[in-house]
VOKOL-85245 format. One record per residue (C-alpha): x, y, z. Coordinates in steps of 0.02 Angstrom, whole numbers, padded with zeros to 5 digits, always signed. Example, Ala and Ser with C-alpha at 12.3 -4.5 7.8 and 13.67 -1.06 7.14 Angstrom:
! VOKOL-85245
+00615-00225+00390 +00684-00053+00357 
END
This chain:
! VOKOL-85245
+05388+07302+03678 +05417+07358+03506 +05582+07448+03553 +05676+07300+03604 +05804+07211+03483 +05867+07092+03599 +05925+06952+03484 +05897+06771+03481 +06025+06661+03567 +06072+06485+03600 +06099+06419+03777 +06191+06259+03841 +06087+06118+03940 +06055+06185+04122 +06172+06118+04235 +06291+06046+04103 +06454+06118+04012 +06468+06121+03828 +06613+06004+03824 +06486+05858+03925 +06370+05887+03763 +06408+05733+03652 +06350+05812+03496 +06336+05999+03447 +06168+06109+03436 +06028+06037+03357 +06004+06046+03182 +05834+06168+03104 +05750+06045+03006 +05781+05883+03121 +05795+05865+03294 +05832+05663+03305 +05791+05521+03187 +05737+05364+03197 +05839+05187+03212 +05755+05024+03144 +05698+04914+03292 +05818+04770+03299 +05816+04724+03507 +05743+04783+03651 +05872+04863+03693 +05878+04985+03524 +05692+04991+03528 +05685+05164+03596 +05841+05244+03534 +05841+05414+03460 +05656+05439+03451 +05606+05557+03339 +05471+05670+03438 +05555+05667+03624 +05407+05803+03676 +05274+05703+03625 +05345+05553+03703 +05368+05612+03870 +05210+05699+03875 +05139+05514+03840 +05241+05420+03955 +05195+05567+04113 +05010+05565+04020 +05010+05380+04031 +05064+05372+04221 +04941+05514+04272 +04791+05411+04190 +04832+05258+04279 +04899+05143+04123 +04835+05073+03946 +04672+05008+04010 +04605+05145+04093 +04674+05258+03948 +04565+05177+03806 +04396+05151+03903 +04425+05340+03924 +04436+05384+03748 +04307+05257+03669 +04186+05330+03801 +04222+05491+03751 +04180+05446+03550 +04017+05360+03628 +03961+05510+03726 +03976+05612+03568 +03873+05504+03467 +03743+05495+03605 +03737+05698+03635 +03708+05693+03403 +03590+05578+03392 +03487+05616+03564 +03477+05783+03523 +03440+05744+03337 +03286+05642+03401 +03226+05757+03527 +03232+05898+03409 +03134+05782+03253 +03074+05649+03324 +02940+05681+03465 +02751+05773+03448 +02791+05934+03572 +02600+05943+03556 +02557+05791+03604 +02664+05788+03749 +02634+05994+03804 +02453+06020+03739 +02354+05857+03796 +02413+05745+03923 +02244+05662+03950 +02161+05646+03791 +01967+05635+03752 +01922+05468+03647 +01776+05383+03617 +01830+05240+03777 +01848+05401+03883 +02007+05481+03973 +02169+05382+03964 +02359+05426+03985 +02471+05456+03825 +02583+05336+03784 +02753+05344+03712 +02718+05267+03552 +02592+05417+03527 +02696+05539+03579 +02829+05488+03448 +02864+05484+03258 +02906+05326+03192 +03102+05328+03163 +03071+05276+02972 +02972+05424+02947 +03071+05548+03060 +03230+05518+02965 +03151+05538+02784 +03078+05707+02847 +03245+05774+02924 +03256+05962+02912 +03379+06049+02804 +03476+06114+02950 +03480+05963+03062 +03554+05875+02907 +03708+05979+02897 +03728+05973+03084 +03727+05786+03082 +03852+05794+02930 +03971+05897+03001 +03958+05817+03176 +03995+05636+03061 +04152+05690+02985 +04222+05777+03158 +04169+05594+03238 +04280+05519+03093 +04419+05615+03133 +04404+05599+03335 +04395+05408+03276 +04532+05409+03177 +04652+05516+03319 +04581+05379+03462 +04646+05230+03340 +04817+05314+03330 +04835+05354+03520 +04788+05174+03550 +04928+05126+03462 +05038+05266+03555 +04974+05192+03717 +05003+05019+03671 +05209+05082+03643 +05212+05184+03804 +05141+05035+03877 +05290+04924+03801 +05424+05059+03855 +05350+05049+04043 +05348+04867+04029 +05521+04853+03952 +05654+05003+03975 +05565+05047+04155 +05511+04869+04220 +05365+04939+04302 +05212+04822+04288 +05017+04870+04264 +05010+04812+04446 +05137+04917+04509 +05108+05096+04413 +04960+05150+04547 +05099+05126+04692 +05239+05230+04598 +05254+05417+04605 +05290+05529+04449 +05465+05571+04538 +05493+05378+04526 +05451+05359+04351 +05539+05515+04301 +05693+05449+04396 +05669+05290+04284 +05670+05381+04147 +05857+05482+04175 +05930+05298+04200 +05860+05240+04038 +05930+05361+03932 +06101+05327+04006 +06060+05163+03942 +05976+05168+03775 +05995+05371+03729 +05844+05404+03679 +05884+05588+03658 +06058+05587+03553 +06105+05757+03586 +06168+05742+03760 +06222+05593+03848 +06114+05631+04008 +05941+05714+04021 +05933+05814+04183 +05729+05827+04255 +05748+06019+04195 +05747+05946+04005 +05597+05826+04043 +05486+05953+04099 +05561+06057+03980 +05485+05950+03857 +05308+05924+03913 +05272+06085+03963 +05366+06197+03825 +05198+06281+03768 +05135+06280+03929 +05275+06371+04004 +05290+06520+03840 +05080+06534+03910 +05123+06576+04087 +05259+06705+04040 +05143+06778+03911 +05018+06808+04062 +05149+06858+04200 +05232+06982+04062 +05040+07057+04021 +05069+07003+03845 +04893+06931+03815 +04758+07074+03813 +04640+06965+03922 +04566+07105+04030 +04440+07223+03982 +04330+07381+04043 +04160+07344+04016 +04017+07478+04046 +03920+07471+04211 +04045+07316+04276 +04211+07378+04276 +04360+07262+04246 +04332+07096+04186 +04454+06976+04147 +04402+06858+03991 +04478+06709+03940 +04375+06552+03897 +04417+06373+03829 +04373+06434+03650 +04489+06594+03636 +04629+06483+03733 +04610+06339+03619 +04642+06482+03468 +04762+06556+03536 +04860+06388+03577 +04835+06348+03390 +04887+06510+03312 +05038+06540+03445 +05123+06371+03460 +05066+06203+03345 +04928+06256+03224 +04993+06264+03020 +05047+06442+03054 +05090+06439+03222 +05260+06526+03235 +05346+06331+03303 +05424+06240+03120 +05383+06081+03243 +05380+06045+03411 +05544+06079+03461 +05611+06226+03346 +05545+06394+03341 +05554+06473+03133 +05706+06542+03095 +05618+06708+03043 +05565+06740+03213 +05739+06736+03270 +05778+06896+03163 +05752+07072+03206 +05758+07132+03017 +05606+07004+02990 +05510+07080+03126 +05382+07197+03026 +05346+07061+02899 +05313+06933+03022 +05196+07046+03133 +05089+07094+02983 +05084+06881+02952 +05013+06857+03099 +04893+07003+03107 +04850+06918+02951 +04833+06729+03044 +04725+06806+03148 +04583+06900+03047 +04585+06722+02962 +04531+06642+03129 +04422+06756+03184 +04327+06751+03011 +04339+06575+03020 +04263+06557+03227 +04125+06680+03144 +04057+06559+03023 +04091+06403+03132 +04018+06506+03290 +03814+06441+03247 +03869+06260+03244 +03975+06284+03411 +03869+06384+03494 +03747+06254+03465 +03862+06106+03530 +03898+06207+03682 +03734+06243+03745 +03672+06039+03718 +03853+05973+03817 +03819+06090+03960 +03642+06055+03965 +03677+05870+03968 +03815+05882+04082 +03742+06011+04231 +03560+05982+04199 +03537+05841+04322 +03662+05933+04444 +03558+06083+04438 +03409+05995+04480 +03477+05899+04628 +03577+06031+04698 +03525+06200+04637 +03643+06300+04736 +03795+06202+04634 +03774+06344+04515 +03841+06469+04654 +03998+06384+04697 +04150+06413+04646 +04306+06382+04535 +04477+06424+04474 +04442+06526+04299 +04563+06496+04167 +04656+06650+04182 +04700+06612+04341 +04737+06438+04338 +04900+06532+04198 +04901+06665+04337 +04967+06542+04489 +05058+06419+04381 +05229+06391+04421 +05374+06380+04277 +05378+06206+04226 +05251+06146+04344 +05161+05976+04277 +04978+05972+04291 +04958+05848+04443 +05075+05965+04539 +04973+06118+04494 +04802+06056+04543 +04851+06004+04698 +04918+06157+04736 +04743+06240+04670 +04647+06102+04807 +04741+06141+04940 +04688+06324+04920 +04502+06300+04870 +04437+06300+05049 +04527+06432+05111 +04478+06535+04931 +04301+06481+04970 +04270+06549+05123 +04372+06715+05085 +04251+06744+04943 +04096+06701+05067 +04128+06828+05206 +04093+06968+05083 +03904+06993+05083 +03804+07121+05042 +03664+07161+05179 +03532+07226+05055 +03531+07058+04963 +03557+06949+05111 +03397+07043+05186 +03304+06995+05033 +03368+06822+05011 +03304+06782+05192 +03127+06828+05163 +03120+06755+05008 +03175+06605+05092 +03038+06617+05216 +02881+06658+05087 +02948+06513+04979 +02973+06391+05108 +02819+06413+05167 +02718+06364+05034 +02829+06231+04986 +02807+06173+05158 +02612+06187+05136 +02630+06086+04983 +02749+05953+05050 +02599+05915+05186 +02480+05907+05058 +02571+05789+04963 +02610+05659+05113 +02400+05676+05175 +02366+05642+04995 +02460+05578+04863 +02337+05643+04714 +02390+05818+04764 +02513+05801+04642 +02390+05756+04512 +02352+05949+04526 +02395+06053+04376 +02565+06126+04393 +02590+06087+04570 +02759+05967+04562 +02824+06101+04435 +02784+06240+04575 +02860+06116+04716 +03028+06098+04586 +03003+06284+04563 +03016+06343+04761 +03119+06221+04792 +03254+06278+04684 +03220+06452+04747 +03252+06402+04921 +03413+06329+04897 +03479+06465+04780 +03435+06582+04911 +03513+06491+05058 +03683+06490+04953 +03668+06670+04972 +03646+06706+05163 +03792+06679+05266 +03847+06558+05385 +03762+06592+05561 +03931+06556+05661 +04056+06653+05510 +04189+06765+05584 +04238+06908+05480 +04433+06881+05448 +04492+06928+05281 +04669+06958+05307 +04700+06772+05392 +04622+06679+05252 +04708+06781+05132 +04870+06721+05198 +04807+06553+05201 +04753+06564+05005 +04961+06641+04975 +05014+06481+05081 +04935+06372+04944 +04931+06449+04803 +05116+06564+04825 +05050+06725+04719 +04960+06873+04766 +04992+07043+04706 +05084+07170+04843 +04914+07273+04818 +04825+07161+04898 +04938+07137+05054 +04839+07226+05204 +04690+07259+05079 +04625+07086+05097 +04440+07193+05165 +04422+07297+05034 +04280+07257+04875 +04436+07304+04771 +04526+07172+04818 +04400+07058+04811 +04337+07083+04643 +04506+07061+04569 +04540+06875+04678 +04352+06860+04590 +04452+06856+04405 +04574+06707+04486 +04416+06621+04585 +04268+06641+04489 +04076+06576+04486 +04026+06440+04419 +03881+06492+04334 +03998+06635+04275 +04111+06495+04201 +03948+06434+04111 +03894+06591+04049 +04077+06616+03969 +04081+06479+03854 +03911+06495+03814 +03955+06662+03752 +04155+06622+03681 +04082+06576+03505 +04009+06740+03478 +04165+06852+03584 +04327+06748+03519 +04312+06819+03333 +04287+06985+03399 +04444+06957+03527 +04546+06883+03396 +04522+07017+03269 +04494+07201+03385 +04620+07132+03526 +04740+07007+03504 +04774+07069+03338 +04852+07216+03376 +04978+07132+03482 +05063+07034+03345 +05206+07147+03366 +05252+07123+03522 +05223+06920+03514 +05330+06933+03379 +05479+07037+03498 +05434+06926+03626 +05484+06739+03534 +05624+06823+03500 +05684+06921+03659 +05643+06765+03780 +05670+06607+03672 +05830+06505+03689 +05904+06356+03623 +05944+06199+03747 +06052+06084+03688 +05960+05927+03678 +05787+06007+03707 +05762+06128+03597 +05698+06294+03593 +05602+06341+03729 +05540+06482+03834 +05694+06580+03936 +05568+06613+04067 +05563+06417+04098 +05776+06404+04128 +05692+06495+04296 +05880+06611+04277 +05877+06700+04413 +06006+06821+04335 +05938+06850+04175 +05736+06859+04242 +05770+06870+04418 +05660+07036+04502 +05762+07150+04586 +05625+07168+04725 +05627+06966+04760 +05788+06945+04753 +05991+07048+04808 +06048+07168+04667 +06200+07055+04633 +06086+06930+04599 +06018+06985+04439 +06043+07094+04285 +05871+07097+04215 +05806+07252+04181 +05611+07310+04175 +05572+07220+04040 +05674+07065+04066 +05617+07028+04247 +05471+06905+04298 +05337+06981+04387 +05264+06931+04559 +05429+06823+04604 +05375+06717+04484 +05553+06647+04416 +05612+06658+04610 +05456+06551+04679 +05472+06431+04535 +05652+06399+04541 +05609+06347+04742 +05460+06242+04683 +05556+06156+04555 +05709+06125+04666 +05582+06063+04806 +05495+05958+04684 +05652+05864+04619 +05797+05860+04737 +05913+05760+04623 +05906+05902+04501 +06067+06013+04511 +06042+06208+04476 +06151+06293+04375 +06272+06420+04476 +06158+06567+04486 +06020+06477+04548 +06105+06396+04670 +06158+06554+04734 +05978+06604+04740 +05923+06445+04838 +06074+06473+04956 +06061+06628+04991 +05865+06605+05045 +05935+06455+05155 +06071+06559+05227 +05961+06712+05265 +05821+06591+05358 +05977+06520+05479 +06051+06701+05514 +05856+06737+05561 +05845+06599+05679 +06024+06644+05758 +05979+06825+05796 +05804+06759+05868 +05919+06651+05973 +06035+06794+06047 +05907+06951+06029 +05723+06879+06019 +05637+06994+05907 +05535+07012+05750 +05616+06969+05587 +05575+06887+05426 +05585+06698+05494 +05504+06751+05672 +05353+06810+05572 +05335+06665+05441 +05353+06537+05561 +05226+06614+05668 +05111+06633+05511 +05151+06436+05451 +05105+06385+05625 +04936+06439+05641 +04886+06421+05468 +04972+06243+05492 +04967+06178+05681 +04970+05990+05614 +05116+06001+05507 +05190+06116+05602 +05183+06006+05765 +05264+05851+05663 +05403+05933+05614 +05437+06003+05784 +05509+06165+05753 +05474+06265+05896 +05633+06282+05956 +05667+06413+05844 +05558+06549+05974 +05634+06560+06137 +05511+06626+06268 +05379+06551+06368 +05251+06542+06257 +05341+06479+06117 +05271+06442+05932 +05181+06312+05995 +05037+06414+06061 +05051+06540+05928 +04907+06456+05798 +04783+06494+05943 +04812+06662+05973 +04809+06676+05773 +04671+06574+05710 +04497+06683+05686 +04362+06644+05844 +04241+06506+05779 +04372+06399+05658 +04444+06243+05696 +04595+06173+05648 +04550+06019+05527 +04480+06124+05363 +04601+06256+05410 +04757+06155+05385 +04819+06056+05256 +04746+05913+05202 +04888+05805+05264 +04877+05637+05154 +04690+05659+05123 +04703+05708+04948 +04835+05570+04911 +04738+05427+04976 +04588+05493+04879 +04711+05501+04722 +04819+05403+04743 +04990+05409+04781 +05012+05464+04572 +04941+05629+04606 +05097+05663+04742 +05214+05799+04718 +05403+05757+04731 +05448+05605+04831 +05335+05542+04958 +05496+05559+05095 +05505+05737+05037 +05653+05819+04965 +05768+05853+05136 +05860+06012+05031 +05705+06166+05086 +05720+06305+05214 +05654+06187+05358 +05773+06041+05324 +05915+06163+05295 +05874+06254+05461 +05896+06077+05572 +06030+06026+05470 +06124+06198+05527 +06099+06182+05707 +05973+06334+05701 +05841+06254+05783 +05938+06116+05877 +05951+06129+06071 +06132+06204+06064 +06063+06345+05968 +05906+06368+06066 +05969+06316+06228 +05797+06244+06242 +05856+06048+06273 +05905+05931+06124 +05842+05785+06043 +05812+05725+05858 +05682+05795+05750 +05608+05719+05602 +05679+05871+05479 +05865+05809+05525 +05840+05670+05405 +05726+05735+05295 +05586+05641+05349 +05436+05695+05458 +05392+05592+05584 +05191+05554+05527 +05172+05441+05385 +05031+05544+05321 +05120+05710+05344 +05268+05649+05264 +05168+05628+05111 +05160+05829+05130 +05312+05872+05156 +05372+05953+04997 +05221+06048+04997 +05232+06089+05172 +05404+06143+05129 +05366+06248+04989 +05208+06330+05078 +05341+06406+05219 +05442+06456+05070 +05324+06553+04996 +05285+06632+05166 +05472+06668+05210 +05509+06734+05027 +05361+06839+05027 +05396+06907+05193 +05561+06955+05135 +05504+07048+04992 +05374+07128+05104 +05535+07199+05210 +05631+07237+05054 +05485+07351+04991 +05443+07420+05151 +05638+07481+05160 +05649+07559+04982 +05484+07681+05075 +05562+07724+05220 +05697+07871+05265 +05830+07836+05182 +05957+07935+05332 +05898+07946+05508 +06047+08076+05589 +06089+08064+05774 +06187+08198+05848 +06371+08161+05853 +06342+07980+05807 +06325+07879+05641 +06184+07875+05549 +06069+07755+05513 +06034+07686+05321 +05867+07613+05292 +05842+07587+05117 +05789+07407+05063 +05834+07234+05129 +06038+07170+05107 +06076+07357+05144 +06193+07356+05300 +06123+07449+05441 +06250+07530+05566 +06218+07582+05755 +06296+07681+05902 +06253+07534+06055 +06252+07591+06241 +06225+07450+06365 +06063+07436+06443 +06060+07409+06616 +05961+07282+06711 +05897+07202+06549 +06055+07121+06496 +06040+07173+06333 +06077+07319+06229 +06002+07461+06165 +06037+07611+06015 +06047+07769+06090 +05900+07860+06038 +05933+08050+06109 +05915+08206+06033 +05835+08118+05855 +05810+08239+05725 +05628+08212+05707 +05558+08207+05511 +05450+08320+05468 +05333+08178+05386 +05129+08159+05475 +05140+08056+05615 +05117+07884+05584 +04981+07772+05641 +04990+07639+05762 +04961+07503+05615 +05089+07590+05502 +05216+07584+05650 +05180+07408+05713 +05211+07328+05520 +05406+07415+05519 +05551+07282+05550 +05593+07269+05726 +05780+07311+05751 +05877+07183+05870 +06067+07215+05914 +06192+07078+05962 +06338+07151+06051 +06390+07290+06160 +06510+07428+06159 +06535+07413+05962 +06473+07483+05823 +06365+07315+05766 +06332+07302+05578 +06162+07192+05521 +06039+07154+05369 +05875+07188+05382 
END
């Protein structure tokens, strides 16, 4: 990255012209100011920290209102105090060796129980006799109580504002806040800055500039990853390539990159001038090298008490899980990398996770059909030698009770019994069907990235060790952060450290001024001509270069999610050309299907959508779209793997809302009415005069679908075929750029197959008795390439023609 001297540069509000901006560029040193309260009306003019406000007033939605808010917090300072002083008791307070050594002591009156009171030293005298370590861990854990005390008191008085504003400038009630959706408050939120101009910078804040706002770190995090900034992955000896990135080193990195003292941000808004300037570039790299030893010296010395507090919160917080359900340990979660991996561009939190829930099943069981036969052998007769005695000892116990009085016999029973179940986690499902490639659809449905390496290697242990960075162990999550005080100075100082030249390049290269935001990450204005890939998107599309471009159709997929996610929001020209172009393309689809049934990008995704989806995909009645006897309405069950059903297959439908609440939804509950789906009824694509398959209304024509719990799904549903379709048509455009670029037919024009948009031209002869037409496929020059295999040849783009007697001209 060090090459680049792309320079800083401002950039007018998305979807607004300069001359709507009431005031000019924000100032370096202050963003707004504040105006004495006078009414209720003034009350929440020109606040002074806009980011931190709106993070409040979406924070204070999300945690359903004051109340809830400050039990949360004053619980948390309790628990803290209870893990100190617990732990400081256990550790000086109780006689090990009366409780280990003797538990039925020999007296003068005989054999009799110990008691507590003799198991334990006196508080009066515990506390004089305090060791010299314990002491300093209790001091330092006081003052970081006094200082979590001291933040709760201030938020309280945040949340008590927040709760004002909702009471006041939004006239939504305690009562009501559980039945409103974030798209509702947010909404509430554009019409009170018309009113009161709380931002005084722009006369109207667009939903771009509140999300913007709340997720400005967030979003320079996720380009960091998709760019490969971060050196997160490692080789390690005898394991190969692990990925590494735990709450401790993110929390650093968080504080050294964006709103520690040193971070690079003056304040929240407004990145330091120096970092704006090329010529400044060596001197601020060797600053932050600099930042960074300091840390990692710093986590050093700090790494005994932390590694401390982590191993007595985890033990405390899984030990009772662990012993009711051993085989916890073995499940699974999304690791940190990869929950910055799959995040959207400006994506807020309760949109993100459930995105990640809708894809944990299918993730689940793709991870479970990998076995390996060796330990599955073992695990089974482990399983049996354990379970037998345990079984033994279980009858023991319920003929006789004073079996357990035996030494070490309900520690054996605890013993096998975790045993068993740890073992049973281990051998498969009886009834599991081995179908890698369907699931891993399923998991791209949800979650909308995969890397092209993995398309069609879904069975490989390559593939599934690298979805096991993104998807990882529990226990492995454990072990992590049990571990992070001792790796994150290490990291900081051998790894990240010798980066600090190309963070500094890259707040320079992608950071941009917003009028009436700030600066924030050029990644996040999703500009599909400035970051757009050239593989996700048409070559007119975009400018960016290697360097410039998002990875993995990340700004593409993003700019759909956002646009799905708020429908009022209006994209700025290129990306409407992006979104239009994706809407056009899906219509011309359906109208070739229509005259020429065939296989193209739409045929494919719908077919895909409809058996990973039959539920959905029945509501919003879009069959039409396949003419043929079969239809798409059978397609799911020729898809779906033998032994699955539908319900855990498909989406969840309203199940996670009504568990949630209707808080947690994405977008509007009606859905959004603007995706490919709505865009393809609206058309006529799928309507009986285009299908000639009858007519009739359809729940998409409106916007709405038809189920009130699937219309609670509908912008996901949306978004879910739009990852599909755009994936499928960046499948095709790769596929093209691999094939022969000139296929010559005697006397007659060639044939150009080089990547999707690229116009493909064809000598048509009728085709008698099929009334259809055909190419004419005599005397081909055949390439001297291997001959292809039957899978290679079945995954190239069916060609379909439309006319006769004329040279016909098509994209892909």
């Amino acid at each position: 990255m060090s090459e680049f001297t792309t320079s800083y540069q401002p950039l007018p509000a998305s979807g607004y012209e300069e001359d709507e901006v009431d005031t000019p560029h924000m100032e370096t040193d202050v963003l707004i100011h504040v105006v004495p309260e006078e009414s209720s009306k003034s009350r929440w003019n020109h606040i002074e920290n806009l980011d931190e406000f709106f993070a409040r007033v979406y924070q204070y939605h999300q945690r359903n209102g004051f109340f809830c808010m400050v039990l949360e917090d004053v619980l948390q300072l309790l628990q803290f105090v209870f893990v100190i002083l617990f732990s400081s008791y256990l550790i000086e307070c109780v006689k090990y060796d009366v409780v280990f050594d003797e538990i039925y002591r020999n007296n003068t009156h005989g054999h009799h129980k110990v008691t507590i009171a003799e198991s334990v030293i006196p508080l009066d005298q515990c506390v004089s006799s305090v060791r010299p370590f314990v002491a300093i861990c209790l001091l330092v854990a006081a003052v970081f109580w006094v200082l979590r005390l001291i933040k709760v008191v201030y938020n309280v008085l945040k949340y008590w504002e927040i709760r004002a504003f909702y009471l006041t400038a939004l006239k939504i009630s305690a009562d009501e806040l559980p039945n409103l959706t974030w798209h509702e408050v947010q909404k509430r939120v554009v019409e009170v800055q018309q009113e009161q101009q709380m931002c005084i910078h722009k006369k109207e804040l667009t939903e771009l500039d509140i999300y913007n706002r709340i997720l400005r770190f967030k979003n320079y995090q996720v380009a960091m990853v998709n760019k490969s900034l971060l050196p997160l992955k490692y080789r390690i000896p005898f394991v190969g390539d692990y990925v590494f990135l735990s709450t401790g080193l993110k929390y650093n990195l968080e504080m050294i990159l964006f709103w520690g003292p040193w971070a690079p941000f003056e304040n929240y808004w407004h990145l330091k001038q120096d970092f704006k300037n090329y010529h400044k570039r060596k001197e601020l790299a060797d600053y932050l090298s600099r930042r960074l030893i300091i840390f990692s010296i710093l986590n050093a010395l700090l790494s005994p008490l932390i590694f401390v507090w982590q191993i007595l919160t985890y033990f405390y917080t899984y030990a009772e899980i662990i012993k009711r359900q051993p085989g916890s340990l073995g499940a699974r979660r999304w690791s940190l990398y990869g929950r910055l991996y799959l995040r959207h561009f400006n994506e807020l939190d309760h949109e993100f996770e459930a995105r990640l829930n809708r894809g944990y099943k299918p993730a689940e069981e793709y991870m479970n059909i990998f076995t390996s036969p060796v330990l599955v052998i073992l695990a089974k007769n482990v399983v049996f030698f354990a379970g037998a005695v345990l079984a033994v000892l279980i009858i023991l116990t319920l003929i006789d009770e004073d079996t357990l009085q035996v030494e070490n016999i309900l520690r054996m029973m605890t013993i096998l019994g975790a045993v068993v179940a740890v073992c049973r986690a281990v051998i498969p499902a009886e009834h599991m069907v081995f179908c890698p490639e369907f699931l891993m659809t399923h998991i791209l449905k949800e979650v909308h990235y995969i890397p092209d390496s993995w398309k069609g290697n879904a069975h490989t242990h390559k593939v599934r060790q690298e979805f096991a960075q993104l998807f990882q162990y529990k226990a492995l999550y454990l072990l992590e952060e049990l571990i992070s005080p001792l790796v994150t100075p290490l990291i900081l100082c051998f790894s990240i450290r010798h980066k600090a030249y190309d963070i500094v390049d890259f707040y320079r290269n992608f950071t941009v001024e917003v009028t009436g935001v700030g600066d924030v990450c050029s990644f996040a204005q999703m500009d599909i001509r400035k970051h757009g890939n050239p593989q996700w998107v048409k070559e007119e599309q975009t400018q960016a270069d290697l360097y410039h471009q998002a990875e993995d159709g990340k700004a593409e997929l993003s700019l759909m999610h956002f646009a799905l996610t708020n429908p009022e929001w209006k994209p700025p020209e290129n990306c409407s050309v992006f979104l239009n172009d994706i809407k056009d393309q899906a219509v011309n689809d359906a109208n070739a299907a229509v005259v020429a049934p065939g296989d193209n990008a739409l045929f494919t995704s719908l077919h895909t959508f409809s058996a990973l989806s039959p539920g959905v995909y029945n509501s919003i009645n879009i069959s039409s779209v396949v003419p043929g006897p079969s239809g798409m309405a059978s397609a799911h069950h020729s898809m779906r793997p033998l032994g699955t059903v539908p319900g855990p297959m498909s989406p969840p439908g309203g199940s996670h809302l009504r568990g949630a609440g209707v808080a947690h939804a994405e977008g509007p509950l009606q859905g959004s009415g603007k995706g490919i789906l709505a865009s393809l009824h609206s058309s006529g694509a799928l309507s009986g005069s285009a299908t000639g398959l009858g007519s009739g209304p359809t729940s998409l024509d409106t916007g709405h679908f038809l189920s009130s719990e699937v219309s609670q799904e509908l912008s996901s549903a949306e978004m879910s075929f739009s990852a599909l379709y755009i994936h499928e048509l960046h499948r095709r455009r790769r596929q093209g750029q691999h094939r022969l670029e000139y296929l010559d037919f005697d006397g007659r024009p060639h044939v150009e197959l080089q990547e999707l948009g690229t116009r493909l031209t064809f000598d048509l002869d009728p085709m008698p008795g099929h009334g259809g037409v055909r190419g004419h496929m005599s005397n081909i020059v055949e390439s001297p390439q291997e001959e292809k295999s039957e899978e290679e040849m079945s995954n190239e783009d069916a060609i379909t023609f439309v006319s006769f007697d004329e040279r016909v001209t098509k994209s892909t």
